[in-house]
N, C-alpha and C positions, 0 to 999 in steps of 0.2 A: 376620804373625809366622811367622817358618822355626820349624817340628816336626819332630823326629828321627823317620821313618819307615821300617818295614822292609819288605821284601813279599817272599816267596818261591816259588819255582814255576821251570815251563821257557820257555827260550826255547829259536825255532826258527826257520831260515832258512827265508821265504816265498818264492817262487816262483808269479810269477801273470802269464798271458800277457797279451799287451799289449794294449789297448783291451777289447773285448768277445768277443775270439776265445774258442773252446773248445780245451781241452788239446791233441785230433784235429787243431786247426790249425794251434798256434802251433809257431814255427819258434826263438822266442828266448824266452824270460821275462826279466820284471822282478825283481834280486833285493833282497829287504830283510829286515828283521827283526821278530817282534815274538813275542806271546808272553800270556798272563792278566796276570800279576802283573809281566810287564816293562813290560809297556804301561801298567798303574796306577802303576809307579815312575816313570818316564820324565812322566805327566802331574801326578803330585805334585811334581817339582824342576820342571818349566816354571810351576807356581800357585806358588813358591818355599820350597817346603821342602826340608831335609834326609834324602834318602831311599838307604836301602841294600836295594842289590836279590842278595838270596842264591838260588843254584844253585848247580847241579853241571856242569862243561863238562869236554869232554878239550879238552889241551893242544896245538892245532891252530890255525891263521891263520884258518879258519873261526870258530872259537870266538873267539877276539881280535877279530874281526871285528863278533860279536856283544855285545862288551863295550862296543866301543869307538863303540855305535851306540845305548847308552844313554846309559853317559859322556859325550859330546857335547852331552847335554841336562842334564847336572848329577848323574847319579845316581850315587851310590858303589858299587862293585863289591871292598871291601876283605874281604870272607867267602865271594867263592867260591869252592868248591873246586874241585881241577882232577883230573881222571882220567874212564876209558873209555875207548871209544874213538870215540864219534860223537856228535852231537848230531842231534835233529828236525830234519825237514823238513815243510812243509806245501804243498800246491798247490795254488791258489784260484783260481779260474775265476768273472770275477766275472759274475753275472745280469743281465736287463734285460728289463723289461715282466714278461710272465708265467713266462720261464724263471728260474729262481732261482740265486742264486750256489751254488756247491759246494765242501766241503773234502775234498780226500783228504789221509791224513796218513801220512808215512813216519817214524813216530817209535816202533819196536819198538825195542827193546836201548840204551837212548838211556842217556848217560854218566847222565843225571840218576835214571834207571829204576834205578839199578844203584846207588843212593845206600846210605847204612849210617848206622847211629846215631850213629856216631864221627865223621863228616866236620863237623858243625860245633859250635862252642861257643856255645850260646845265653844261655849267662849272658853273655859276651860282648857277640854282637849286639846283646842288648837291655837295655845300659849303655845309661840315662838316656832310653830311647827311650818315646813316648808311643802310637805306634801300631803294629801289626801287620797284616799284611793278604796272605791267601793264597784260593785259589780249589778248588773239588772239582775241578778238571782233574786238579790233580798229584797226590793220590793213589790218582784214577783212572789212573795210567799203573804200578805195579805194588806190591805189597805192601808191599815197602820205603819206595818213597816216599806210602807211608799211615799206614808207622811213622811214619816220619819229620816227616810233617805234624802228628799228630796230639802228638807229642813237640815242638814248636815252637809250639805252642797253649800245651800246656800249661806248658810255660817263661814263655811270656810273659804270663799266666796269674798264674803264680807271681812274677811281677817288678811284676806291677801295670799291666798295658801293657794296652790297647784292641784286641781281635782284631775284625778285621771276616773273614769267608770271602762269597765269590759262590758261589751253589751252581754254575753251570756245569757241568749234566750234558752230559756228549759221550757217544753210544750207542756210536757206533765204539770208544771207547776201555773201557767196562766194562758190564755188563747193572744192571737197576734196583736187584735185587736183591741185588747188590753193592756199591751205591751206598749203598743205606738203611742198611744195613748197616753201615758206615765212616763215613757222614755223621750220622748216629745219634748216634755217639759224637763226634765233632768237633763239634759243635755246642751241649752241655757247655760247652765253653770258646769260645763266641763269642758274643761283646756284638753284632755286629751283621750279620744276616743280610742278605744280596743276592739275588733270585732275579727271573728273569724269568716269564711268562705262562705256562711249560711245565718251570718246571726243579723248583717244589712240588709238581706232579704226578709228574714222571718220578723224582722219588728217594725222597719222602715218602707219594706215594700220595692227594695233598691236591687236592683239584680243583676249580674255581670252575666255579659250574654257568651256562647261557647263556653259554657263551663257545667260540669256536671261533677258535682262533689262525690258523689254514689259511683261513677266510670274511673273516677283521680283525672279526670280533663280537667286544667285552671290555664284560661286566657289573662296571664297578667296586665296583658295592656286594656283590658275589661276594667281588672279592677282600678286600674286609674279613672275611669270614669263614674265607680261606685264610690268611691273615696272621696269626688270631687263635691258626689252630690250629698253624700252624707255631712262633710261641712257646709254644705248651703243649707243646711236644715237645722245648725247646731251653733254655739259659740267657740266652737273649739279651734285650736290652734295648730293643732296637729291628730290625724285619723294614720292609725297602726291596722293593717292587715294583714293576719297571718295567715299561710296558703300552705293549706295540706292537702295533696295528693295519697288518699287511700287505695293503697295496691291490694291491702290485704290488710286482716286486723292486725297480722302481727311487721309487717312489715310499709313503712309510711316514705314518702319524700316531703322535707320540711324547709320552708321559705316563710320569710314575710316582707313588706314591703310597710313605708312610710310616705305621709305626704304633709310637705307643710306650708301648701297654700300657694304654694311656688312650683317648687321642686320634689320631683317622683324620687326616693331612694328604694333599692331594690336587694336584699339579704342575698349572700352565696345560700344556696341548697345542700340541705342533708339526707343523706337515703338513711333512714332509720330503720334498726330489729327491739321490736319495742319491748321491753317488760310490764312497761305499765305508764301507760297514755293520760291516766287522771292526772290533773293540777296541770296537762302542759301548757295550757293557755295562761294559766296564771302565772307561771313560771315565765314566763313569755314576758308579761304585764309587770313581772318583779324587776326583769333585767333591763327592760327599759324605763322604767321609774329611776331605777337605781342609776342607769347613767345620765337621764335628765337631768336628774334632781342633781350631780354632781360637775355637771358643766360641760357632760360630752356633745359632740357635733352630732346631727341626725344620723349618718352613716354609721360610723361609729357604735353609737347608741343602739340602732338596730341589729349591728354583727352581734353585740356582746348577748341584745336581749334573746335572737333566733339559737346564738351556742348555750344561750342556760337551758334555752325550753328543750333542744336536741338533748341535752346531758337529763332532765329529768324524765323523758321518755325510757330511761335506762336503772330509773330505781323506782324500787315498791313502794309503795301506798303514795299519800297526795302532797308529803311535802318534797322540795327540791334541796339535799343536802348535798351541797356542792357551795366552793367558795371561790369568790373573784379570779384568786389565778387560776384556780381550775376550769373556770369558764372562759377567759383569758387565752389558755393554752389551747382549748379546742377552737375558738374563735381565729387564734393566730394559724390553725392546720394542722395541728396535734391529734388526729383523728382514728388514729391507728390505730386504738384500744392496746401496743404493749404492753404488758407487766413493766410496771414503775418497781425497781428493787433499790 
């Protein structure tokens, strides 16, 4: 069943040299797009829903560029606004074995950074819409767009609509104490938290003990007690943990686990050969929205969201192009990678 979904946040043109070269080498880049919450839009319309993805773009073939690189995959871009004068860029340099992929990010003064109260009508937006879903990146990129996140919560809030936020701390982009600070209060108005292994710690302060993200050691029965505390700090209904064990850049074991106030659910594990690690978490955030929002049980909901995020660790750049059965079929133990003839 198609659900009207909105998701908000930046996008930004990627730039990542080709094969395994370092930035020092490369003589061309690959260019493409993606983004937190564009990337969760773009893999909500491929599971087949109804998804409008709102930002702020200047009015440039770059920017058109970026619209027309969601829309392609079904997502509606009917709320964005247009002014500034540049959009993000990011530069990815992807890892392998022991050296780890890297982001530099060229996204200071960015049209969306410069956003204001007035640029969107959220009573609007979220005519008849069932879900919301934004990430801490965007109002870690400047004040305004902290207002402004935390004023689109709480609309949608007031409209009756399902916020989900990914915490998504970036260090680069704000300090922790900055973070707790802002996310503190956004969290008030979210039904369903997202965080990975390091992102309860770096905003909240919340730490699972026996665990070193850096070694791939993760005490899951830890994180039942970080999940527990992360709702006693929040309105939410239910707190998603995903658990990545890094063996190696290119090679991961992938879990996540749910809690919903009750009851611990806990994902089968994937041993992943990565191609490309960007968007998984959103991809993550996509498959479990996508089965919430359509009436699946916790367990459930969780198998389907851990096999998207394993399926996009297996394609380049940051969106997840893969469709329900195809996540479906790795979720039920289709794991085998044969040739499909």
């Amino acid at each position: 069943m198609s659900q009207k979904i909105v998701t908000f946040g930046e996008i930004m043109l990627r730039l990542a040299p080709y094969d395994y070269l370092r930035l020092a080498q490369a003589d061309r880049y690959q260019a493409t797009f993606g983004g937190g919450e564009a990337n969760v839009a773009v893999s909500l319309a491929m599971f087949g829903n109804d998804v409008q993805y709102v930002t702020r773009l200047p009015d440039n073939p770059v920017a058109d560029a970026a619209l027309a690189s969601v829309h392609k995959y079904g997502v509606g871009t009917d709320f964005v606004a247009r002014g500034g004068d540049r959009m993000g860029i990011y530069f990815l340099e992807h890892g392998a074995s022991v050296r780890p992929s890297k982001v530099t990010y060229d996204r200071a003064n960015t049209a969306i950074s410069q956003v204001s109260l007035q640029d969107f009508d959220w009573t609007a937006i979220f005519a008849d819409v069932k879900w919301f879903h934004t990430t801490g990146i965007t109002p870690a990129l400047s004040p305004e767009t902290a207002a402004v996140t935390l004023q689109a919560a709480k609309a949608a809030k007031a409209a009756g609509v399902m916020v989900s936020c990914d915490l998504n701390y970036r260090n680069k982009l704000w300090t922790r104490e900055e973070a707790k600070k802002v996310m503190t209060e956004l969290v008030q108005f979210t039904d369903v938290i997202i965080a990975n292994e390091e992102d309860c710690a770096d905003v909240f302060g919340i730490r699972a003990s026996s665990t070193d993200v850096h070694k791939g050691e993760l005490d899951v029965d830890h994180y039942r007690e970080v999940a527990q505390e992360v709702m006693k700090i929040s309105k939410a209904k239910l707190v998603a943990i995903t658990l990545r064990e890094s063996l190696s850049a290119s090679d991961n074991n992938w879990a996540a686990m749910l809690y919903d106030g009750t009851n611990f659910f806990l994902s089968k594990k994937y041993t992943l050969h990565i191609v490309d690690r960007v968007g998984g978490g959103d991809s993550f955030g996509a498959g479990l929205i996508h089965s919430l929002v359509n009436g699946k049980a916790p367990q459930e909901a969780l198998e389907f969201a851990v096999a998207a995020s394993a399926m996009k660790h297996t394609i380049p750049g940051d969106f997840n192009l893969v469709t329900e059965a195809e996540v479906n079929s790795v979720a039920g133990g289709n794991t085998s990678g044969r040739v499909q003839r």
